[in-house]
C-alpha positions as CSV (number, residue, x, y, z in Angstrom):
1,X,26.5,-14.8,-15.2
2,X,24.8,-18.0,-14.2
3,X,25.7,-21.4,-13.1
4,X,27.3,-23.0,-10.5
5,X,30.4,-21.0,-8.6
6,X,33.3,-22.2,-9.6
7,X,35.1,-25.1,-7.2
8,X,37.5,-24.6,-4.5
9,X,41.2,-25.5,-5.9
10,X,44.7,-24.2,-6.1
11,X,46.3,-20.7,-6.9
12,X,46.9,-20.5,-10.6
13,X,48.3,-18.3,-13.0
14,X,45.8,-17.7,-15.6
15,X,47.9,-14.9,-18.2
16,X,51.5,-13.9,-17.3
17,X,52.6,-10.5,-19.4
18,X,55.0,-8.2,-19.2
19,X,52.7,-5.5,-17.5
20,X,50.1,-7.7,-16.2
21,X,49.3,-10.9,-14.4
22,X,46.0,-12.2,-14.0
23,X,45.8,-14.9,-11.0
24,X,42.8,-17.3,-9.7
25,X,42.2,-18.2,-6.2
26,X,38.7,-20.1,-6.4
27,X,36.5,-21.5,-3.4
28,X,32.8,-22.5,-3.4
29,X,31.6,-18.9,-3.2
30,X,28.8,-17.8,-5.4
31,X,30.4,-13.9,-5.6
32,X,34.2,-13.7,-7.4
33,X,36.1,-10.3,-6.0
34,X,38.3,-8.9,-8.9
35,X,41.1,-7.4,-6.8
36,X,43.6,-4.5,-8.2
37,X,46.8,-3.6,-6.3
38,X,48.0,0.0,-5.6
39,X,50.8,1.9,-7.5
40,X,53.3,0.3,-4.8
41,X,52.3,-3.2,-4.3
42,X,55.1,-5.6,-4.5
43,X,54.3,-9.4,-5.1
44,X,55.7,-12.3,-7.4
45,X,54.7,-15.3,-8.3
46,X,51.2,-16.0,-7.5
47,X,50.6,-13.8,-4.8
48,X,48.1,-10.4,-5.3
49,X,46.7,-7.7,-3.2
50,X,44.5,-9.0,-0.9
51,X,45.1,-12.4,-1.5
52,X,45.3,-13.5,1.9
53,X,42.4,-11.3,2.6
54,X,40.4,-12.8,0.0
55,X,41.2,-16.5,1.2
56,X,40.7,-15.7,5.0
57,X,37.4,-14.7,4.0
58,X,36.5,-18.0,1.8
59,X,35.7,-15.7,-1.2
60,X,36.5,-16.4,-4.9
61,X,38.8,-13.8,-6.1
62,X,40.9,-12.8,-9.5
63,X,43.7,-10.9,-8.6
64,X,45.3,-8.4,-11.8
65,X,48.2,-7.6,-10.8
66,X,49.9,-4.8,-12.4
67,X,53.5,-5.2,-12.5
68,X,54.6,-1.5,-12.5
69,X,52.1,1.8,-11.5
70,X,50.7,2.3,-15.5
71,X,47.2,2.6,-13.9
72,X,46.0,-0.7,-15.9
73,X,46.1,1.3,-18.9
74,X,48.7,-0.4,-21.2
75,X,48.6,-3.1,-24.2
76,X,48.1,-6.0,-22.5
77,X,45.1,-5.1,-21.0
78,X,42.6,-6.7,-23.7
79,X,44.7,-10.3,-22.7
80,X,44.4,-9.7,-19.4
81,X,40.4,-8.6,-19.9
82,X,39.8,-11.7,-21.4
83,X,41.6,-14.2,-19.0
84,X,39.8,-12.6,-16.3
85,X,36.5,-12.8,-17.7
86,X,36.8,-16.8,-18.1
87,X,37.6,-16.5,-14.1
88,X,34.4,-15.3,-13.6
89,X,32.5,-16.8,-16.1
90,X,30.3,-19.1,-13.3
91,X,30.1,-16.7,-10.6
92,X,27.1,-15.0,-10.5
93,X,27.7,-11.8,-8.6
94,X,30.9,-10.2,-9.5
95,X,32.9,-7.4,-7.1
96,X,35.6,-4.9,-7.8
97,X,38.2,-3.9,-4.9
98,X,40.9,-1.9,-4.8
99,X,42.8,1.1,-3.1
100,X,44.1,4.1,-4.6
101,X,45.2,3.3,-8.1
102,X,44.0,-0.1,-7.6
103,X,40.5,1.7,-6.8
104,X,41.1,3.8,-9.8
105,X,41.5,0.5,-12.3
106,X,38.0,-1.1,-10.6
107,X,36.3,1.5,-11.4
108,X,37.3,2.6,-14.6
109,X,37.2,-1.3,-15.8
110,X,34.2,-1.9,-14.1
111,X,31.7,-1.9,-16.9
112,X,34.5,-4.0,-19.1
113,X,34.2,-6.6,-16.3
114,X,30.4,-6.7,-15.5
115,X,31.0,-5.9,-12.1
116,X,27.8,-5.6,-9.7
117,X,29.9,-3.7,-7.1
118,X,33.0,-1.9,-6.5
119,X,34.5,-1.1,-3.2
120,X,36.9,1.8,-4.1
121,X,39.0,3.2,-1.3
122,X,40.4,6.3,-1.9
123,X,39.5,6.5,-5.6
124,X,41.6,8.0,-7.8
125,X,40.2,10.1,-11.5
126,X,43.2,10.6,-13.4
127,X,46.6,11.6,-13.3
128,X,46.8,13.1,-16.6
129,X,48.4,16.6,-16.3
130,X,45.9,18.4,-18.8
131,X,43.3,16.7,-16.3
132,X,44.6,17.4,-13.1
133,X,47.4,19.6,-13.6
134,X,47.6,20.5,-9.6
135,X,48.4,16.4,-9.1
136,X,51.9,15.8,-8.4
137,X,51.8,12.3,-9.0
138,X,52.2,13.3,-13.1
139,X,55.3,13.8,-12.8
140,X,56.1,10.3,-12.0
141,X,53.1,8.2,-13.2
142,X,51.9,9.5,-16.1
143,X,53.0,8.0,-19.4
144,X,51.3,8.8,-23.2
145,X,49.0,5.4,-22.9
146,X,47.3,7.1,-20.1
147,X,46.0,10.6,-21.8
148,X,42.8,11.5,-21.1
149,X,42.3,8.6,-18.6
150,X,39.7,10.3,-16.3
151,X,37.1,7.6,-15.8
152,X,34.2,8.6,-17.7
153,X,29.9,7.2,-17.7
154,X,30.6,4.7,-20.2
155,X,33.2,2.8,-17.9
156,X,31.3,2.7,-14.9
157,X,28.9,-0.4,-14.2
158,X,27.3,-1.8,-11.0
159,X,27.1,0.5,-7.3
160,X,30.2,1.8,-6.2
161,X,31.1,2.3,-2.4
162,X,33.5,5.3,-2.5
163,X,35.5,5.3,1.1
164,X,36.8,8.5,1.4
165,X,38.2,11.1,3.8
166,X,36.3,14.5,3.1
167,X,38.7,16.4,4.8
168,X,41.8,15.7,2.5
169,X,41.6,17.9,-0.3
170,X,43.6,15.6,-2.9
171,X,41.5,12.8,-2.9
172,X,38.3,14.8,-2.4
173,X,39.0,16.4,-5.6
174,X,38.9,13.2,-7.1
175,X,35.7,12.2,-6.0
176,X,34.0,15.1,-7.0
177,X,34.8,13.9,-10.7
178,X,34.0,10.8,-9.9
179,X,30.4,11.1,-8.4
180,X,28.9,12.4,-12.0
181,X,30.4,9.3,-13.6
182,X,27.9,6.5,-12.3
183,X,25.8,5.2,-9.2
184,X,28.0,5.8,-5.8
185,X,27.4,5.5,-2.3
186,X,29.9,7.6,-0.3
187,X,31.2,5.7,3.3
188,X,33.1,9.1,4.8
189,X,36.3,8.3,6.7
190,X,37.1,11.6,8.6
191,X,40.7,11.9,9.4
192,X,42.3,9.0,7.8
193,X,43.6,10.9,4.7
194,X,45.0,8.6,2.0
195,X,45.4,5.8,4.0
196,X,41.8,4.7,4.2
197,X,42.3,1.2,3.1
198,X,44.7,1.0,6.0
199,X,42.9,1.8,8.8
200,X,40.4,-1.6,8.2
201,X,42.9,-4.4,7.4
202,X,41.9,-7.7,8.3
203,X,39.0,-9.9,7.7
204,X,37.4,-8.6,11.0
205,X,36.9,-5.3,9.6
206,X,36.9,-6.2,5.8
207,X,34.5,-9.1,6.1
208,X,31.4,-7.7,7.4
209,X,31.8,-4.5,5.1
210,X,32.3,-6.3,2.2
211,X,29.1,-8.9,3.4
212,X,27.5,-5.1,4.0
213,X,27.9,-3.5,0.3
214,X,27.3,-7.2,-1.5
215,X,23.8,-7.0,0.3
216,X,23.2,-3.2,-0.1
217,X,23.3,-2.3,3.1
218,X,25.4,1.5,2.7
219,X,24.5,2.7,6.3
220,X,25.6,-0.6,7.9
221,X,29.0,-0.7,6.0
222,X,29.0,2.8,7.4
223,X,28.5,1.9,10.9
224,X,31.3,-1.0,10.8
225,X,33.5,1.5,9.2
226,X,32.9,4.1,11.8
227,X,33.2,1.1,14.7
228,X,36.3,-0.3,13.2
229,X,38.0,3.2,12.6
230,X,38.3,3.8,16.4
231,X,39.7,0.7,17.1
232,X,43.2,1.4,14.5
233,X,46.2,2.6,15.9
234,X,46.7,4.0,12.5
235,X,43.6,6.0,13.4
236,X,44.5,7.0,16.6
237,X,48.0,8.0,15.3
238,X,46.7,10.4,12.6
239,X,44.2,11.4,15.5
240,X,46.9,12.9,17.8
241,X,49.0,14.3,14.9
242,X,46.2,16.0,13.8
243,X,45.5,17.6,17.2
244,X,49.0,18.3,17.5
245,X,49.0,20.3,14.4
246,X,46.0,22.5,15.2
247,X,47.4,23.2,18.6
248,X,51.0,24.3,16.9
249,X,49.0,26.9,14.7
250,X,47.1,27.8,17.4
251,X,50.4,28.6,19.2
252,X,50.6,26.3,21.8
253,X,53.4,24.3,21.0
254,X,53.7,22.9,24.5
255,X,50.6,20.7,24.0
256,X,51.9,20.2,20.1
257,X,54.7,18.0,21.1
258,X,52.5,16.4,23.8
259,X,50.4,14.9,21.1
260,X,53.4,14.1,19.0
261,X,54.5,11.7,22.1
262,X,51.3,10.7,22.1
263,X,51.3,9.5,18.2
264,X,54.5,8.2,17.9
265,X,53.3,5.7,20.6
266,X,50.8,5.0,18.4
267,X,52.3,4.6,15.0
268,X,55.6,7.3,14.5
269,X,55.0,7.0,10.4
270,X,51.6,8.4,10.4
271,X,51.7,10.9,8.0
272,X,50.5,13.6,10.4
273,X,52.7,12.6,13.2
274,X,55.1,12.9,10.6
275,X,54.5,16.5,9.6
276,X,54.1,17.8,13.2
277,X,57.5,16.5,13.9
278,X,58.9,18.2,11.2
279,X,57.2,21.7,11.8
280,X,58.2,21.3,15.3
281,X,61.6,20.8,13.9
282,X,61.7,23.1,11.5
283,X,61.0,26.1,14.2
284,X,63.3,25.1,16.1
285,X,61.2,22.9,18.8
286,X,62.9,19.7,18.2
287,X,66.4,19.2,18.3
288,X,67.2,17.1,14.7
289,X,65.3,16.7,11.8
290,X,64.0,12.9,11.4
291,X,63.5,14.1,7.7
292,X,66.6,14.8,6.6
293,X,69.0,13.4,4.8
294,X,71.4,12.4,7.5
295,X,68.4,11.2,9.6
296,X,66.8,8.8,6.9
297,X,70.6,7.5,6.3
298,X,70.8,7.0,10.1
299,X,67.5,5.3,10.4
300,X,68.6,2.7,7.2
């Protein structure tokens, strides 16, 4: 992985597939971030998650961009291996990012791309129904290619920083499957749920935790993460529904649609916010459902 990093110079295209598109955004840097989207990233052309990110932040970066949610587990996944690998060729430290699925595809092609790092946020382990059977997402995302995808020791290279909320059971379950499978730091992010990647967009929280895991440095990337957390309104948001919530169960729905005021002034599509509204609904406690059909029509 030695030699010079590779010169700074336009967005290109590098392989162009029917599943998979592998794009180059170089700059001076000496590190190249291989970036994966989630299972609903839209872009065309040249763009790719984190693009802008990746730019802002004067970093080399090979976007794969997968063109519909497969997971990165399809044919043209040698082609795209390879064109990717000739991105990188003259960097010589090499970083996986993603969220979700995208965090999913980093790690489980991690060892395939020499990667030194991976910042995973909410990782994913498989979808495959006779792996996790209780995941709902098989109905939709698995296909055949992707049987027995679990990512397993011999796809894992480099130190992975797994950002994860504990306290949601889905993707905790993942990570437990995950944490056998190669080295791993864990960065907890309580009360964020799946949207962990969201609650540090922008190269002012992004930056310093990705200057933080390049240099090894796990309890300063969890410091900025803790720092940066409070300052979200997405944070916030999930904060109050969450509050909200326990004070419905707890029988106090007075205060429960306090802190649904609260959140909705925040963020009203926090997925917390979002439930308490519809409990409160649902018992009664709210006059219309936001939820239903003839709400979603009305809010189109």
């Amino acid at each position: 992985m030695g030699g010079a990093p590779a010169a700074a110079g336009p967005r290109r295209i590098v392989f162009d597939g029917q599943d998979l598109r592998v794009v180059v955004q170089p700059t001076p840097s000496r590190a190249v971030v291989v970036c994966f989207n989630w299972g609903k990233f839209q872009g065309g052309g040249d763009r790719f998650y984190a693009d802008e990110l990746m730019l802002n932040l004067r970093m080399s970066a090979v976007g794969i961009v997968s063109k519909r949610p497969h997971w990165y587990l399809c044919d043209e996944w040698p082609q795209a291996l390879a064109a990717a690998q000739e991105a990188m060729s003259r960097h010589v430290l090499r970083v996986g990012y993603g969220y979700s699925m995208g965090a999913y595809a980093a790690l489980k092609h991690s060892k395939a791309l020499g990667l030194d790092r991976v910042l995973a946020f909410s990782p994913q382990w498989s979808v495959d129904p006779e792996e996790a059977p209780w995941d709902e997402r098989k109905d939709w995302a698995f296909t055949p290619a992707m049987k027995g995808m679990g990512v397993r020791p011999e796809d894992r290279a480099g130190r992975a920083y797994l950002f994860v909320d504990p306290g949601f059971v889905l993707d905790w379950w993942h990570v437990e499957r995950l944490l056998p499978s190669g080295e791993n730091v864990l960065v907890p992010m309580r009360h964020c749920g799946h949207d962990t990647m969201k609650m540090l967009t922008g190269r002012e929280s992004m930056g310093p935790i990705l200057q933080a895991c390049l240099h090894a440095k796990p309890a300063e990337a969890l410091d900025i993460v803790r720092r940066r957390r409070r300052l979200s309104t997405r944070f916030r948001a999930y904060m109050c529904g969450t509050r909200g919530l326990r004070r419905l169960y707890a029988g106090d729905p007075a205060r429960a649609l306090h802190w649904l005021q609260v959140g909705e002034s925040f963020l009203p599509d926090a997925s917390p916010v979002q439930q308490l509204k519809l409990e409160l609904t649902e018992r009664g406690l709210l006059p219309d459902n936001p939820l239903s059909p003839a709400g979603a029509a009305e809010g189109a």
